[in-house]
DOVO-381058 format. One record per residue (C-alpha): residue in one letter; residue number from 1; z, y negated, x negated; chain. Coordinates in Angstrom, 1 decimal, m for minus. Layout:
<nodes>
NODE   lodren   doro       pz       py       px   drengu
NODE        a    NUM        Z        Y        X        A
...
</nodes>
This chain:
<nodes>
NODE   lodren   doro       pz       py       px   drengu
NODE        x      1     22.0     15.6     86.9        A
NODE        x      2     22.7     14.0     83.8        A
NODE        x      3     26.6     13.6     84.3        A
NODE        x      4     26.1     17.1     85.6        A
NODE        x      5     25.3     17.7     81.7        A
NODE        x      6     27.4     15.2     79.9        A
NODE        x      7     30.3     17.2     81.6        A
NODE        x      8     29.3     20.5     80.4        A
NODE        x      9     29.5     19.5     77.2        A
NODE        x     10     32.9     17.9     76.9        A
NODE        x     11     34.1     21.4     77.8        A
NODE        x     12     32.4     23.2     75.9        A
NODE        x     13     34.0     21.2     73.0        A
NODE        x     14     37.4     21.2     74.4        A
NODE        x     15     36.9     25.1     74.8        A
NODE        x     16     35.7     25.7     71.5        A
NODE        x     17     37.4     23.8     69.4        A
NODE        x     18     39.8     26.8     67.6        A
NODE        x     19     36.6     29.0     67.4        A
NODE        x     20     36.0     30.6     63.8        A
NODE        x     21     34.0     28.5     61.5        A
NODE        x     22     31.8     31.6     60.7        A
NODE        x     23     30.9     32.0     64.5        A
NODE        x     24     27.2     31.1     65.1        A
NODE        x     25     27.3     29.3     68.1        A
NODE        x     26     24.1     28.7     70.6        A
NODE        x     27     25.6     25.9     72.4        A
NODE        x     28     25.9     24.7     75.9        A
NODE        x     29     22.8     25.0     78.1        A
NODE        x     30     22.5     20.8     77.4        A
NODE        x     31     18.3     20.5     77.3        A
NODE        x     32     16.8     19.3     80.0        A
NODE        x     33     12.9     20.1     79.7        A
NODE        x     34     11.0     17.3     80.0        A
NODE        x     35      8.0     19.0     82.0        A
NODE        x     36     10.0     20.8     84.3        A
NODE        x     37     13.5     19.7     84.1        A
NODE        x     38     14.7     22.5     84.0        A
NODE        x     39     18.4     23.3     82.4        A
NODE        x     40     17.7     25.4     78.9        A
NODE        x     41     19.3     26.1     75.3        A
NODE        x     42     18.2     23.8     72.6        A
NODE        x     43     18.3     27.6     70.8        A
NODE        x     44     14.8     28.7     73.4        A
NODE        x     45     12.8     25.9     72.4        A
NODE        x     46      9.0     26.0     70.2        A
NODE        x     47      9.6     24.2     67.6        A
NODE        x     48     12.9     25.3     66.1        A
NODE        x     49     11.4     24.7     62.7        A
NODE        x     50     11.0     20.3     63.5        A
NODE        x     51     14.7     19.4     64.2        A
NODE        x     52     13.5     15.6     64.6        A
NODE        x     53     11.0     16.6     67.0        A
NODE        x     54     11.3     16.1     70.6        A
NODE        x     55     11.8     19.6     72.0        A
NODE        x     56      9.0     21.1     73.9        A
NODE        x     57      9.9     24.7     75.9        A
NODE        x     58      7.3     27.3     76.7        A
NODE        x     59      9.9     29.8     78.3        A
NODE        x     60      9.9     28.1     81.7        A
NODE        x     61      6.9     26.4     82.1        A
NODE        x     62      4.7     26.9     79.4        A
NODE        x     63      5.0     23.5     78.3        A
NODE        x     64      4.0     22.1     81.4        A
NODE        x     65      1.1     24.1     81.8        A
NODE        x     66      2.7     26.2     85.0        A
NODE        x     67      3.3     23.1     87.7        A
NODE        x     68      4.3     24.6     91.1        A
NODE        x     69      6.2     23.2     94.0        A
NODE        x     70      9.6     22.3     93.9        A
NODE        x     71     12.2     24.7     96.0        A
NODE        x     72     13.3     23.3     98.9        A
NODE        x     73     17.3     22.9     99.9        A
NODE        x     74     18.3     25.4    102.3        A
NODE        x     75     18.9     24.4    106.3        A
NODE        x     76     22.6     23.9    106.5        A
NODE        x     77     23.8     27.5    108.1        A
NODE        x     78     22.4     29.0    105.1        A
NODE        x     79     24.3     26.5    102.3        A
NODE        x     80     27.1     26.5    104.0        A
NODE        x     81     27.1     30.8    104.1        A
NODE        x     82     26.0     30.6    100.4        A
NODE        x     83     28.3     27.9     98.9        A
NODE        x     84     31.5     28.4    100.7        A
NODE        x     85     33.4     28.1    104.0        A
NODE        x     86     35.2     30.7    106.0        A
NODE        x     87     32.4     33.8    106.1        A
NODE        x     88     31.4     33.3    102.2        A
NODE        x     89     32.7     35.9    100.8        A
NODE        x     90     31.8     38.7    103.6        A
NODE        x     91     28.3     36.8    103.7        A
NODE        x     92     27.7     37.2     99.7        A
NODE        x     93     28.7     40.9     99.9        A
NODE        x     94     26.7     41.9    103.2        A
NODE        x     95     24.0     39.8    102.2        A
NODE        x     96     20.6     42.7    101.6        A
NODE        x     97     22.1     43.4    104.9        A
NODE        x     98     21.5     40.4    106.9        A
NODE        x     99     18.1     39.8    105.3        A
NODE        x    100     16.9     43.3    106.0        A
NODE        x    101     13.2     43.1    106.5        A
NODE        x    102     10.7     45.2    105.5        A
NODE        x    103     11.3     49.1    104.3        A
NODE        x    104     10.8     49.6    100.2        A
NODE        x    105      8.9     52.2     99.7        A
NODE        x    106     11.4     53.2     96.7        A
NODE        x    107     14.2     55.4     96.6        A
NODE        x    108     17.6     53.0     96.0        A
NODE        x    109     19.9     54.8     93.6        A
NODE        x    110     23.6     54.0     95.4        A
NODE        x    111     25.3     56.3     93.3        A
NODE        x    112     25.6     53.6     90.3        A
NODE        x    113     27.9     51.2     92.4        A
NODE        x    114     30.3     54.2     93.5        A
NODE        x    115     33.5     53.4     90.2        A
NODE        x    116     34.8     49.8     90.1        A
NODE        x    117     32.1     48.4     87.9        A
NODE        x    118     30.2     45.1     89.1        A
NODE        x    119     27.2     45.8     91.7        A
NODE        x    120     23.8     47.0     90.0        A
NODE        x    121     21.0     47.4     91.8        A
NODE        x    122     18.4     49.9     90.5        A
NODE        x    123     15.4     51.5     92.4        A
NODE        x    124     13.4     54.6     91.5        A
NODE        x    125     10.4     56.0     91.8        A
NODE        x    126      7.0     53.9     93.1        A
NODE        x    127      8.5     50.8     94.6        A
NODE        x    128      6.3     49.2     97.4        A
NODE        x    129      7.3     47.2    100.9        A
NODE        x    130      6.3     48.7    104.4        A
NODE        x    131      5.6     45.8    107.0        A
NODE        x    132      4.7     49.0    109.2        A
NODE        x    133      3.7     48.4    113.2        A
NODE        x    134      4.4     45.4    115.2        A
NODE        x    135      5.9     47.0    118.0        A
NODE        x    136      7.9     50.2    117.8        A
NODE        x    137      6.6     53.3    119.0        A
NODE        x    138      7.7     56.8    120.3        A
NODE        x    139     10.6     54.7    122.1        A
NODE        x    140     12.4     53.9    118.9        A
NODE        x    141     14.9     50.8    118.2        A
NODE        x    142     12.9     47.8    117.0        A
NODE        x    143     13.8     47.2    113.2        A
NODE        x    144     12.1     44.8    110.9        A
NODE        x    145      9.5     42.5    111.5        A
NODE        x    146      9.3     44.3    114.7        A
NODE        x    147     12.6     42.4    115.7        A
NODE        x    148     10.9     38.7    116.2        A
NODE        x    149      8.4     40.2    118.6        A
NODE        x    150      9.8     43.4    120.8        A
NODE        x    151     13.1     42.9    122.9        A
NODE        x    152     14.1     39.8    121.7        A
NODE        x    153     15.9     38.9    125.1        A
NODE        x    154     18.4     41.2    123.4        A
NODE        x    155     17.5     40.4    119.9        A
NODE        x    156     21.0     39.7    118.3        A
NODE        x    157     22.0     43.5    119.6        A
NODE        x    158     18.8     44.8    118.1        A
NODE        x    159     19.3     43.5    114.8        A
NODE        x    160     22.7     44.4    114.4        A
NODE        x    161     22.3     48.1    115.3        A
NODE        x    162     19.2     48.1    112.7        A
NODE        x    163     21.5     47.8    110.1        A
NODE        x    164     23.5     50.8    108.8        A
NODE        x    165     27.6     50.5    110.0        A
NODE        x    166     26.3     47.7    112.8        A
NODE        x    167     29.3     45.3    113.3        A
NODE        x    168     31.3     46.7    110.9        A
NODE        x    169     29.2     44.8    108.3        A
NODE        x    170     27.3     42.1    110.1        A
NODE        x    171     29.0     39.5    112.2        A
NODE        x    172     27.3     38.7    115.2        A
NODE        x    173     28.0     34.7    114.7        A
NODE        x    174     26.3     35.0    111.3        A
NODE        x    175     23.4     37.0    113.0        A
NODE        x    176     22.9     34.2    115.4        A
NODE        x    177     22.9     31.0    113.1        A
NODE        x    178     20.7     32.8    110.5        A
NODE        x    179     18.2     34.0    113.6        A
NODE        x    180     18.1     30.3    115.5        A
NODE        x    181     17.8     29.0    111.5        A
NODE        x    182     14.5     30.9    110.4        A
NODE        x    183     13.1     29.9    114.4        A
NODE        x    184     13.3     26.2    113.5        A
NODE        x    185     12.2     26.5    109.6        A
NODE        x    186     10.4     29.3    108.8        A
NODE        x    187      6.4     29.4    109.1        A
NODE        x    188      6.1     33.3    108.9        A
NODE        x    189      9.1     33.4    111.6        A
NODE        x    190      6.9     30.9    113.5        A
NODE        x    191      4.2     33.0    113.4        A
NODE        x    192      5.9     36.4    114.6        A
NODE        x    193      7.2     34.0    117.2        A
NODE        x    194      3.5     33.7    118.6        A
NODE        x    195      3.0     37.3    118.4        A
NODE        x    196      6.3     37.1    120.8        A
NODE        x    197      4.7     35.4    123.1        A
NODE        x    198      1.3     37.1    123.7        A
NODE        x    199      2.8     40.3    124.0        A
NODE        x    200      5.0     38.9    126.7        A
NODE        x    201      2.1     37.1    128.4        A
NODE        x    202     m1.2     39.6    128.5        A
NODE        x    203      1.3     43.0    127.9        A
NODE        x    204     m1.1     44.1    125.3        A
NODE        x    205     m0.7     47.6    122.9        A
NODE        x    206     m2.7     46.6    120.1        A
NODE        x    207     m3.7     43.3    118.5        A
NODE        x    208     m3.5     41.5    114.7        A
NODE        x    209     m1.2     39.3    112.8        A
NODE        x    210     m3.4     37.4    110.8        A
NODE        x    211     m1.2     35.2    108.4        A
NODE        x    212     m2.7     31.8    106.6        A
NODE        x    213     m1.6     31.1    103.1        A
NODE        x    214     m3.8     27.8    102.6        A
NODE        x    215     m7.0     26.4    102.6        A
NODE        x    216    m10.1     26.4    100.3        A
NODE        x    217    m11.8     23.9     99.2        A
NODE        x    218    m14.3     23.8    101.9        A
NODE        x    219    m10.9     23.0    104.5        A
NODE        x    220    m11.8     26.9    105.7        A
NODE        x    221     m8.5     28.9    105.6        A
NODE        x    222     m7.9     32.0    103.6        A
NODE        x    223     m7.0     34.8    105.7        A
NODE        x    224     m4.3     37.1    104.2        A
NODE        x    225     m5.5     40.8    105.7        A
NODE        x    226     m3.7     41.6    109.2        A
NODE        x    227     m0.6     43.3    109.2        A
NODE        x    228     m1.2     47.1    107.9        A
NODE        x    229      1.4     49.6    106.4        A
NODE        x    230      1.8     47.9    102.9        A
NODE        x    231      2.4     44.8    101.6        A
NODE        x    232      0.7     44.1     98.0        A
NODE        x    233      2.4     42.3     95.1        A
NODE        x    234     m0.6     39.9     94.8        A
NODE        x    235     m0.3     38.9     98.3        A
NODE        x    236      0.8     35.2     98.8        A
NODE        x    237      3.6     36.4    101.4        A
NODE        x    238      4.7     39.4     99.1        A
NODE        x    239      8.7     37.5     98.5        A
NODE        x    240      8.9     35.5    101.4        A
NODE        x    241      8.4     38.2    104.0        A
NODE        x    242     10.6     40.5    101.9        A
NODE        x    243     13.3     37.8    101.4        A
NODE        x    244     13.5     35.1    104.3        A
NODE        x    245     17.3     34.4    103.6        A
NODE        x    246     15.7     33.6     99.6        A
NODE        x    247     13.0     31.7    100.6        A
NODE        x    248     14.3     30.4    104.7        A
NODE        x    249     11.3     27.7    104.4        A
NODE        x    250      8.5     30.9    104.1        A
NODE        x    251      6.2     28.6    101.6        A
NODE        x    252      3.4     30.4     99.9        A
NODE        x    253      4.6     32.3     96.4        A
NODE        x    254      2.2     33.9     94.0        A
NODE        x    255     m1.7     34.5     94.1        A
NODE        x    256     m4.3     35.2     91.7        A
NODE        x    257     m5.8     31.3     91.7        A
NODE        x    258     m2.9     29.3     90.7        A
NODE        x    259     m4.3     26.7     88.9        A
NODE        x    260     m3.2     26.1     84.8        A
NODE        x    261     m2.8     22.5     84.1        A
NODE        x    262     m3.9     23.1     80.8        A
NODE        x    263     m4.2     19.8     78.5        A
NODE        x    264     m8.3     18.3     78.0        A
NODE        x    265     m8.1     18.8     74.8        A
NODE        x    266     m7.1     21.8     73.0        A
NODE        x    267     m7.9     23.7     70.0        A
NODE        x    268     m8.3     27.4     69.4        A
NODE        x    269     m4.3     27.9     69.5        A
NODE        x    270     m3.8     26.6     72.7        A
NODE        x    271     m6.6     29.3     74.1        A
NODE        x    272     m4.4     32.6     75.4        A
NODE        x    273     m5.7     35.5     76.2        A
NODE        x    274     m3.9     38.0     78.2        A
NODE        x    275     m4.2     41.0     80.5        A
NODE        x    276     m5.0     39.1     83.6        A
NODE        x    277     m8.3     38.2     82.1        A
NODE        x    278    m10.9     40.2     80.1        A
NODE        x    279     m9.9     39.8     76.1        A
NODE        x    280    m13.8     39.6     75.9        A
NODE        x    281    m14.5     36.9     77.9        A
NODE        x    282    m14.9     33.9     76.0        A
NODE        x    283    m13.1     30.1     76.8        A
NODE        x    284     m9.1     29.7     77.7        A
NODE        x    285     m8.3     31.1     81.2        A
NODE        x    286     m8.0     29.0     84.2        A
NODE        x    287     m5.1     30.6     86.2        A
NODE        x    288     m1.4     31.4     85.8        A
NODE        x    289     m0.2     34.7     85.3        A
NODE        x    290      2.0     36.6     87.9        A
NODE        x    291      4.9     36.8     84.8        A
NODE        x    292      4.5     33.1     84.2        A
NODE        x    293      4.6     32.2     87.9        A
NODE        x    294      8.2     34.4     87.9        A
NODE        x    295      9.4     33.0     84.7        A
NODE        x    296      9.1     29.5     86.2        A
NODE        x    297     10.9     30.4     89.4        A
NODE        x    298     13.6     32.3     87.6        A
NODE        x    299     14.8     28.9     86.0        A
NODE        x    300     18.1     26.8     87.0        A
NODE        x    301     16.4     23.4     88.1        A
NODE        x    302     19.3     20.9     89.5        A
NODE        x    303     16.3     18.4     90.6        A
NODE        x    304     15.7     21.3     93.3        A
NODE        x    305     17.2     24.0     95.8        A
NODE        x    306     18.7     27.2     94.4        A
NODE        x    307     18.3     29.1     97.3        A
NODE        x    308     17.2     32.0     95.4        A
NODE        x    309     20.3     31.7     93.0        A
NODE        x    310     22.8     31.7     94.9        A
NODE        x    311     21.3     34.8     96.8        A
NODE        x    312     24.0     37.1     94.7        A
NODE        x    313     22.9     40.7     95.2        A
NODE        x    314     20.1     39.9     96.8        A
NODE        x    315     19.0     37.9     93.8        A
NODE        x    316     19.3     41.1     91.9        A
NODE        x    317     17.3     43.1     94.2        A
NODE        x    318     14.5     40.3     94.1        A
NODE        x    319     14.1     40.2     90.1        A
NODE        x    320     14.1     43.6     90.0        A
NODE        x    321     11.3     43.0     92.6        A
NODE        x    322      9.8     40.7     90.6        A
NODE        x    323     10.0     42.9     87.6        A
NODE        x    324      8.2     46.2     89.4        A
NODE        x    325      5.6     43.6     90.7        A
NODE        x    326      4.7     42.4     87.1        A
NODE        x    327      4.3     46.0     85.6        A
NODE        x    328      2.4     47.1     88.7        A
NODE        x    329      0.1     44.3     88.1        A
NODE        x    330     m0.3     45.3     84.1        A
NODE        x    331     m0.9     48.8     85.1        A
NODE        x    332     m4.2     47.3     87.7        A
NODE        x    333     m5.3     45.3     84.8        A
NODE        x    334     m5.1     48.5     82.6        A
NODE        x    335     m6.7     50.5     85.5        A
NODE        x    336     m9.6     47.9     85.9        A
NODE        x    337    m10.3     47.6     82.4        A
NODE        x    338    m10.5     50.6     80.7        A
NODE        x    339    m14.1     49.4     79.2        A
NODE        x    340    m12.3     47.0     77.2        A
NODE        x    341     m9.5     49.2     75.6        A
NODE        x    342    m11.9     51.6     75.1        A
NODE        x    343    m11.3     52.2     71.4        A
NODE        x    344     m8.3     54.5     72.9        A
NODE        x    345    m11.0     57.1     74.5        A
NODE        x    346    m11.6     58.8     71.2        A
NODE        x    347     m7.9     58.9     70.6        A
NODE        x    348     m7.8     60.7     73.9        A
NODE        x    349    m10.4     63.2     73.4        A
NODE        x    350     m9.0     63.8     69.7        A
NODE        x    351     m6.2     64.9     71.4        A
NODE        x    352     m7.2     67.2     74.3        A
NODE        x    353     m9.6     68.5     71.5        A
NODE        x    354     m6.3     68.8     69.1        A
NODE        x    355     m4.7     70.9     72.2        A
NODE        x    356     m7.5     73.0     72.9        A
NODE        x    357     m9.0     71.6     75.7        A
NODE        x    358    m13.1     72.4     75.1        A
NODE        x    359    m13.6     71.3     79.0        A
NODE        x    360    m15.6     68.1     78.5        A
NODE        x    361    m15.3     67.4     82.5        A
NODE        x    362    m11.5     67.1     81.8        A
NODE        x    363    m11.7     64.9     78.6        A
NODE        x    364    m11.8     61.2     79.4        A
NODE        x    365    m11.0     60.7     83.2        A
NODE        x    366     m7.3     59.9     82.5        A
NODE        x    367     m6.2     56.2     82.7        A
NODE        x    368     m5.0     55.2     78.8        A
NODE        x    369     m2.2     53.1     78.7        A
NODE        x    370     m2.5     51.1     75.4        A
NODE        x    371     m0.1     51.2     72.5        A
NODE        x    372      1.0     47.1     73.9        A
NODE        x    373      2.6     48.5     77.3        A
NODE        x    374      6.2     49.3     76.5        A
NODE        x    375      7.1     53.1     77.1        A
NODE        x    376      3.4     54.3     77.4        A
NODE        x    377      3.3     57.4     75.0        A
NODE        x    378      1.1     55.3     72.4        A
NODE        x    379      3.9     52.5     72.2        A
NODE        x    380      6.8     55.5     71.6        A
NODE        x    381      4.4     57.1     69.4        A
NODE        x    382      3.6     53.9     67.4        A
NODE        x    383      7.3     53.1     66.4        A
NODE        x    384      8.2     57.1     65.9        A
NODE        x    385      5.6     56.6     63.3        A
NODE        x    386      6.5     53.4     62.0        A
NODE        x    387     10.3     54.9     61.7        A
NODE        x    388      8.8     57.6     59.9        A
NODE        x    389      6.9     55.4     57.3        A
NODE        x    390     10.5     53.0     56.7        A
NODE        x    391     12.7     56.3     55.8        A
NODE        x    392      9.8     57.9     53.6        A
NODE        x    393      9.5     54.5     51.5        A
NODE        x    394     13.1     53.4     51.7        A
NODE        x    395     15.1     56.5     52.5        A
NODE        x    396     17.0     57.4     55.0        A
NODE        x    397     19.6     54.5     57.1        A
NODE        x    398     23.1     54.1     56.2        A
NODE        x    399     23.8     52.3     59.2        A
NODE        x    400     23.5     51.8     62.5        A
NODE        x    401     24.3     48.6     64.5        A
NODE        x    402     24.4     48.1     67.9        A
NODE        x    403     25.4     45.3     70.0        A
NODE        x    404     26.3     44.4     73.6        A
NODE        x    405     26.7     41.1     75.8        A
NODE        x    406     30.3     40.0     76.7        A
NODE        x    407     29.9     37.9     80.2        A
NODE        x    408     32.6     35.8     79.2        A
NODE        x    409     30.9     34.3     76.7        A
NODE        x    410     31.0     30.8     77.2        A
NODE        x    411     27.1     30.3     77.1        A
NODE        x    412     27.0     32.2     80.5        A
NODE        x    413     30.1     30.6     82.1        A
NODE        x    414     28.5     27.0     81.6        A
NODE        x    415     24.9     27.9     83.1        A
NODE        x    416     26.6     29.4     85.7        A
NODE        x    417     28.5     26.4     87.0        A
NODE        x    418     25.4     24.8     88.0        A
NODE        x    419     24.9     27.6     90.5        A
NODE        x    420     27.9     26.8     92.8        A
NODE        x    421     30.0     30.4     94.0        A
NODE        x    422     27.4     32.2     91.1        A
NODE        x    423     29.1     35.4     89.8        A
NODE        x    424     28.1     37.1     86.1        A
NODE        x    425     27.2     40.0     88.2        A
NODE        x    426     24.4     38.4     90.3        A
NODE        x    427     22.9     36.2     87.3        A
NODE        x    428     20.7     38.9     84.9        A
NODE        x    429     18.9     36.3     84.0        A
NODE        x    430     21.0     34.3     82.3        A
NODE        x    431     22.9     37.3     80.7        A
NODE        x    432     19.5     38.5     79.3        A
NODE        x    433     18.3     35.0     78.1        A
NODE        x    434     21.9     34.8     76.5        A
NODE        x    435     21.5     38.0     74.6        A
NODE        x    436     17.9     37.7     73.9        A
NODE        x    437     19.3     34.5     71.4        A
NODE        x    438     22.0     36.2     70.1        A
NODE        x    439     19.4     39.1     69.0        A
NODE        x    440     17.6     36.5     67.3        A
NODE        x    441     20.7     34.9     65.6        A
NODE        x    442     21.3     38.5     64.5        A
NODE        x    443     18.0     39.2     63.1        A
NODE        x    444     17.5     36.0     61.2        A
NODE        x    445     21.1     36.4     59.3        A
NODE        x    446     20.1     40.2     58.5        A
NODE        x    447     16.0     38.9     57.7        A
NODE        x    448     16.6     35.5     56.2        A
NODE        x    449     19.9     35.0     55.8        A
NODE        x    450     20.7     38.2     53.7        A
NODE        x    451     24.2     39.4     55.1        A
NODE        x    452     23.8     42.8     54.6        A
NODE        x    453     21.5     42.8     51.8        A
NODE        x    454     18.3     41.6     50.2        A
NODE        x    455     15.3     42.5     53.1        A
</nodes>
């Protein structure tokens, strides 16, 4: 790993040595964090302001407060589909198709990728995965999970005519490897497997799929609910049985009791507060937050697999995933804990009074989205105001600046040869992270710096 780095950075000076003095420059991706190892910018460290301090990240892992398992390496029919050899390319662009699993609830908006732009995938609406029944009904084609359990004598038929276009975009070798593949490795395949089985055996119409995620404390296992229409985003199978080909191994992924390996000792800075827990209680939480548990896994680790990485459109469709699953979880928090942001009900019968509203059963019952949950009407509200106050005390803007990302900005190109056949496309991550920095560099030369003028 470290000649991995060392060689990074001799390109990056041979590329860069004709760039213009006045550039400001981030860097290669060259820190390794010490907690974590994880592959980050100097630029996204804490403590920007001690140069001859050792650099400590909280980006990936809070500091070393997140620890989780390490990602496995993929069974060999996978890396081989995902890193090269003679299917690669037809793998990496069929790949949503292969991995096809449960229905999302969401309506996909295909109409972006129809000009020669890069693929983009982008969802609409309320966004929630259907495991559905275990065996198909009204004599329809098995499809989803339904396709470990019903037919499987003629399995490799079944799945391909699930899929939109059949063998026009799935190749029945691929379909074969990938099936025999998640058999051998996968515990959630393993399971469906057993439900195989006892249908074939006692012939029965109705029965549960009870799935384990782990054990307590007491060596009793924790029963994830059987199999129903929906699958929540706090449940510890919500990725894996959405994304097998992402995760082949099935391991356990996020759920509410994730231990924080917080330090002993800590002052009153070190205690965060945040909408997983009630502001009001008192003491430093104990558990990791669903954003912190997908900040962690959305980091380039060469010390582990990058299964998920490499996963190319699929990877899109799974931070996106990850995204919706995030801001569903805020919104529960908001939902559950209206007691505590309660300051916002007078605001909210001010304004029903404002309109005219004198019913007093109508006044109160909505759910109030703070003024801290971007695109609420109180965050919108909050800046139009804030805009408002900047032009009345320093007139109206001359200017008006924008900026976009260029993906061939070398920053991008070097954390993107540690994922091996990675395209700009399939890595948002990085591209964000990348223009996040360059945001800040930005801001401090406009803030600090003075370029424009005294601020």
């Amino acid at each position: 790993m470290a000649s991995d780095i060392e060689d990074i950075d001799e390109e990056y000076l041979s590329n860069n040595q004709s760039m213009w003095d006045g550039y400001l420059d981030l860097g290669a991706p060259d820190k390794i964090c010490s907690k974590c190892d994880v592959v980050i910018w100097n630029h996204e460290k804490n403590n920007k302001s001690s140069p001859n301090k050792p650099p400590t990240f909280s980006l990936c892992c809070k500091n070393g407060q997140v620890v989780l398992d390490k990602e496995k390496q993929p069974p060999k029919p996978l890396a081989t589909l995902l890193t090269g050899g003679v299917h690669f390319k037809h793998f990496k662009q069929n790949i949503r198709f292969y991995n096809c699993m449960s229905s999302t609830g969401g309506k996909i908006d295909h109409s972006i990728n129809r000009g020669g732009a890069p693929y983009c995938f982008k969802v609409q609406g309320v966004n929630y995965h259907n495991i559905g029944s275990l065996v198909p009904t009204d004599d329809n084609t098995p499809k989803f999970y339904q396709l470990y359990i019903y037919d499987t004598e003629d399995e490799i038929n079944n799945r391909i005519n699930a899929v939109n276009g059949g063998r026009d975009v799935v190749n029945e070798e691929i379909v074969r490897s990938l099936m025999h593949m998640l058999d051998e490795h996968n515990r959630l395949v393993k399971d469906f497997r057993i439900a195989r089985e006892r249908v074939r055996q006692n012939a029965v119409d109705e029965f549960k799929l009870v799935l384990i995620s782990s054990s307590s404390a007491s060596g009793r296992p924790n029963h994830i609910a059987p199999s129903n229409e929906r699958i929540f985003e706090t449940d510890p199978h919500f990725m894996q049985l959405q994304y097998p080909l992402l995760f082949p191994h099935g391991d356990i992924g996020y759920y509410r009791e994730i231990p924080l390996n917080r330090p002993v000792k800590h002052s009153k800075r070190d205690i965060e507060v945040t909408e997983s827990e009630d502001p009001n209680e008192k003491g430093a939480r104990e558990y990791i937050t669903m954003r912190e548990f997908y900040n962690y896994k959305l980091m380039i680790r060469l010390s582990e697999g990058l299964t998920p990485h490499l996963g190319g459109r699929l990877w899109q469709r799974y931070v996106v995933d990850a995204f919706i699953a995030i801001e569903q979880y805020r919104l529960d928090w908001i939902r559950d804990h209206q007691t505590t942001i309660r300051f916002d009900l007078y605001y909210n019968m001010r304004d029903a009074m404002q309109k005219g509203d004198r019913n007093p059963s109508n006044i109160g019952k909505a759910i109030i989205l703070p003024a801290s949950f971007t695109g609420s009407k109180r965050y919108m509200t909050q800046y139009f105001k804030d805009s408002l106050a900047i032009c009345q005390t320093l007139g109206h803007p001359s200017l008006f600046r924008t900026m976009i990302t260029n993906t061939k900005w070398p920053k991008i190109q070097l954390m993107l040869k540690h994922v091996p056949g990675a395209d700009v496309a399939d890595a948002p991550d990085v591209v964000a992270r990348v223009f996040k920095m360059k945001v800040d560099q930005l801001m401090d030369m406009i803030k600090k710096k003075n370029c424009l003028a005294d601020v």
